[in-house]
C-alpha positions in Angstrom: 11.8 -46.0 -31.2 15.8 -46.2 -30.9 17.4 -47.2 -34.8 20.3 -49.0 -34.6 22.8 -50.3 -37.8 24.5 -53.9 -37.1 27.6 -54.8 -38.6 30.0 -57.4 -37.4 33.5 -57.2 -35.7 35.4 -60.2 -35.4 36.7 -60.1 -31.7 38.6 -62.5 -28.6 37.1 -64.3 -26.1 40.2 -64.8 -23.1 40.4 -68.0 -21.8 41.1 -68.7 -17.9 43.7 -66.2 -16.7 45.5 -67.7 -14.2 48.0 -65.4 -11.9 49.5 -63.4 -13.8 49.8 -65.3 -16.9 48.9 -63.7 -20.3 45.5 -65.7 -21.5 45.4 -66.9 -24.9 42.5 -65.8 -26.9 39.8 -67.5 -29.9 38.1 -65.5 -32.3 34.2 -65.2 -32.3 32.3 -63.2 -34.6 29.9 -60.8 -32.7 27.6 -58.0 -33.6 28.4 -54.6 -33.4 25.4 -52.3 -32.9 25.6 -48.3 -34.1 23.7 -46.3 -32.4 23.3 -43.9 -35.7 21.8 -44.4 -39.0 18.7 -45.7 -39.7 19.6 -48.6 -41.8 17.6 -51.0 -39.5 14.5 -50.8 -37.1 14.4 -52.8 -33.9 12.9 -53.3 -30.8 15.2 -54.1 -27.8 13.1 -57.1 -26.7 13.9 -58.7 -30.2 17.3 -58.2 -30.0 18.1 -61.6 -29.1 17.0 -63.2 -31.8 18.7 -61.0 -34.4 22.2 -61.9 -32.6 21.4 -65.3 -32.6 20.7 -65.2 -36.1 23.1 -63.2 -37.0 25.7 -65.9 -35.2 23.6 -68.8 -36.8 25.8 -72.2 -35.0 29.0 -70.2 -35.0 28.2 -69.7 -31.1 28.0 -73.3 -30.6 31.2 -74.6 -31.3 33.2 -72.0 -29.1 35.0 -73.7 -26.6 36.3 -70.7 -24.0 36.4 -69.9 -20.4 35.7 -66.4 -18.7 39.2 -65.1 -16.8 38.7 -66.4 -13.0 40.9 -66.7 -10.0 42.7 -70.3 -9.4 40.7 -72.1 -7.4 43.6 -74.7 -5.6 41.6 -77.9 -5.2 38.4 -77.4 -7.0 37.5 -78.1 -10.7 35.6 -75.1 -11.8 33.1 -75.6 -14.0 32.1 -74.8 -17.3 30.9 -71.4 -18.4 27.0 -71.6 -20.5 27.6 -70.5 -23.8 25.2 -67.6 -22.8 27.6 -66.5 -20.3 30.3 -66.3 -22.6 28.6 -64.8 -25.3 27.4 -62.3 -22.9 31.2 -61.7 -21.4 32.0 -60.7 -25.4 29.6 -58.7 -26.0 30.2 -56.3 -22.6 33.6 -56.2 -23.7 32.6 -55.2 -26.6 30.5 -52.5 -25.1 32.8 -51.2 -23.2 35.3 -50.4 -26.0 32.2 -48.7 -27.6 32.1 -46.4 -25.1 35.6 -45.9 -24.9 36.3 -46.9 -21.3 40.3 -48.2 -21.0 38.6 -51.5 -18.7 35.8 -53.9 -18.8 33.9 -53.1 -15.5 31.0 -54.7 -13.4 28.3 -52.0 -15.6 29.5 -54.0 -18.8 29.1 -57.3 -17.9 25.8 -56.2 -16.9 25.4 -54.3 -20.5 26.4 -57.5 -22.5 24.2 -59.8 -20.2 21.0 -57.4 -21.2 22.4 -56.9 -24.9 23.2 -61.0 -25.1 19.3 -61.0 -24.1 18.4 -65.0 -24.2 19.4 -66.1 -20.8 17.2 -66.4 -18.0 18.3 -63.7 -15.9 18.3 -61.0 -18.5 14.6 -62.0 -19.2 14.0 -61.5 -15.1 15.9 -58.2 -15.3 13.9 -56.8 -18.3 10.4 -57.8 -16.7 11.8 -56.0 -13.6 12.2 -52.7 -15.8 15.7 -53.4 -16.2 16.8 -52.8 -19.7 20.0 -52.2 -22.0 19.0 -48.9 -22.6 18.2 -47.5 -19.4 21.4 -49.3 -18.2 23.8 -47.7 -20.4 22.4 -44.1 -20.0 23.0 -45.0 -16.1 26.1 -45.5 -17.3 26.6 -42.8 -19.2 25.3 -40.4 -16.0 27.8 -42.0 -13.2 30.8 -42.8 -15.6 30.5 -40.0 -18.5 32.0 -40.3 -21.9 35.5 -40.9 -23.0 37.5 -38.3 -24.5 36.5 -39.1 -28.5 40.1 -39.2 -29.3 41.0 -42.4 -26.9 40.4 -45.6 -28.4 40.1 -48.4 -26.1 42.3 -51.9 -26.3 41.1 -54.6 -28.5 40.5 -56.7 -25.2 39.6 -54.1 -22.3 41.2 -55.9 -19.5 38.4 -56.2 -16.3 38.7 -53.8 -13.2 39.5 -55.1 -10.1 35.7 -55.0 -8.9 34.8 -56.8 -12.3 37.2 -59.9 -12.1 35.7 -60.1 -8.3 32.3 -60.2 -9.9 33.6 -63.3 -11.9 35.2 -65.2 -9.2 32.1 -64.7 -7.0 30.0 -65.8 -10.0 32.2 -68.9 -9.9 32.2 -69.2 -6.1 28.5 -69.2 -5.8 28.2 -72.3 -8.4 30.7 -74.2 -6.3 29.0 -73.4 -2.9 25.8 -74.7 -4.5 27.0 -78.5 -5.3 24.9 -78.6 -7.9 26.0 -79.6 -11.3 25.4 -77.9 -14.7 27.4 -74.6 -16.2 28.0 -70.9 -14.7 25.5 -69.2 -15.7 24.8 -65.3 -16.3 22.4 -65.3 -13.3 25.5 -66.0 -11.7 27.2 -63.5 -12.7 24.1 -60.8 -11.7 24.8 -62.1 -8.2 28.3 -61.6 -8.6 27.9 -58.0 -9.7 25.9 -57.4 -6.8 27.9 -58.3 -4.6 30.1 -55.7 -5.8 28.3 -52.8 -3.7 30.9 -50.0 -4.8 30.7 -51.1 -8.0 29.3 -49.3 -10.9 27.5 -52.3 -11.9 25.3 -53.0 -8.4 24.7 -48.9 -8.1 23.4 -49.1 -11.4 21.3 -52.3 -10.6 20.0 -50.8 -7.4 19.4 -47.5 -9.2 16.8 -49.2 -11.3 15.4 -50.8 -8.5 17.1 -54.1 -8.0 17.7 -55.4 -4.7 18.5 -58.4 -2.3 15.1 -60.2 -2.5 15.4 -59.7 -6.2 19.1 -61.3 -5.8 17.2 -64.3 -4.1 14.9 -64.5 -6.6 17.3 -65.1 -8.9 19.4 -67.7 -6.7 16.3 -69.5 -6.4 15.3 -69.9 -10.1 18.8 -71.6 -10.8 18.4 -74.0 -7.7 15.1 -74.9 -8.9 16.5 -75.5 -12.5 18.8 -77.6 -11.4 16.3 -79.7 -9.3 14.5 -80.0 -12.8 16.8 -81.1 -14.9 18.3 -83.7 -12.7 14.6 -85.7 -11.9 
């Protein structure tokens, strides 16, 4: 069983970045996972639960937006709480790994680490888990020189903040009301097909009709919640 030590790291969420304008930021306290020592046990599929306890209503009172494109005539709408959460704690992974940018493999880390939403429950039953995804990583990408240290905010690749804009284009195409969510951002990442992120996915046997199942879980959400 993988030991890991938490401890916490206060860190930035970016608000909407729009152009080139520098986004502001607004701290949120997040775990930060070792993956040395053996202070404390835990399964992955429990992981959830100790962030959210470990956040305890802190999460609930952020206010932030993930960096998109300007959309000219639309209102875009609101990013779930998971979704941000889950935006942190990739960033957060990626500066763990050393990587200089936030990339499409970890948005998809912090959506599996994150672990409460929806689509990171469909990924794990699908075989899909934080673990196997970052040693994926690992493989394609390698490791960072230990003597680089990453910025406080690694800013998003190109194929990353494409990811995001598709993730909010997909909510708009829908008509639907309700909050991006991170199963929009999954279909974002996939349809990213150089990206490390959707190699990774497919590696581990995720593909289109998986990608449907998804889109058709939050249609029929939606459908739900508004009888």
């Amino acid at each position: 069983m993988a030991t890991r030590t938490f401890s916490f790291l206060p860190i930035s969420l970016p608000n909407s970045q729009i152009g080139t304008q520098k986004p502001h930021h607004s701290s949120l306290l997040l775990p930060l996972s070792s993956f040395h020592g053996n202070k404390l046990q835990i399964r992955e599929s429990n992981l959830s639960n100790v962030v959210l306890k470990c956040h305890g209503s802190t999460v609930t009172t952020v206010i932030s937006s993930l960096p998109t494109k300007k959309h000219a005539s639309e209102k875009i709408p609101k990013w779930s709480a998971r979704a941000i959460r889950s935006f942190g704690l990739g960033e957060l992974e990626a500066r763990k790994l050393k990587y200089p940018n936030t990339g499409t493999e970890a948005l998809l880390m912090g959506i599996l680490i994150e672990g409460t939403s929806p689509a990171a429950k469909f990924l794990r039953a699908n075989g899909i888990t934080f673990f196997k995804v970052r040693d994926e990583i690992i493989d394609l990408l390698g490791k960072s020189d230990m003597y680089f240290f990453s910025p406080e905010h690694p800013p998003l690749t190109e194929q990353a903040q494409r990811a995001l804009d598709r993730a909010v284009d997909e909510k708009l195409k829908s008509g639907d009301g309700g909050e991006i969510s991170t199963g929009h951002i999954i279909l974002g990442i996939w349809s990213e097909v150089e990206s490390a992120g959707h190699r990774i996915l497919e590696t581990l046997g995720f593909n289109d009709e998986k990608a449907k199942e998804i889109a058709n879980s939050m249609n029929e959400d939606v459908v739900l919640s508004s009888k």
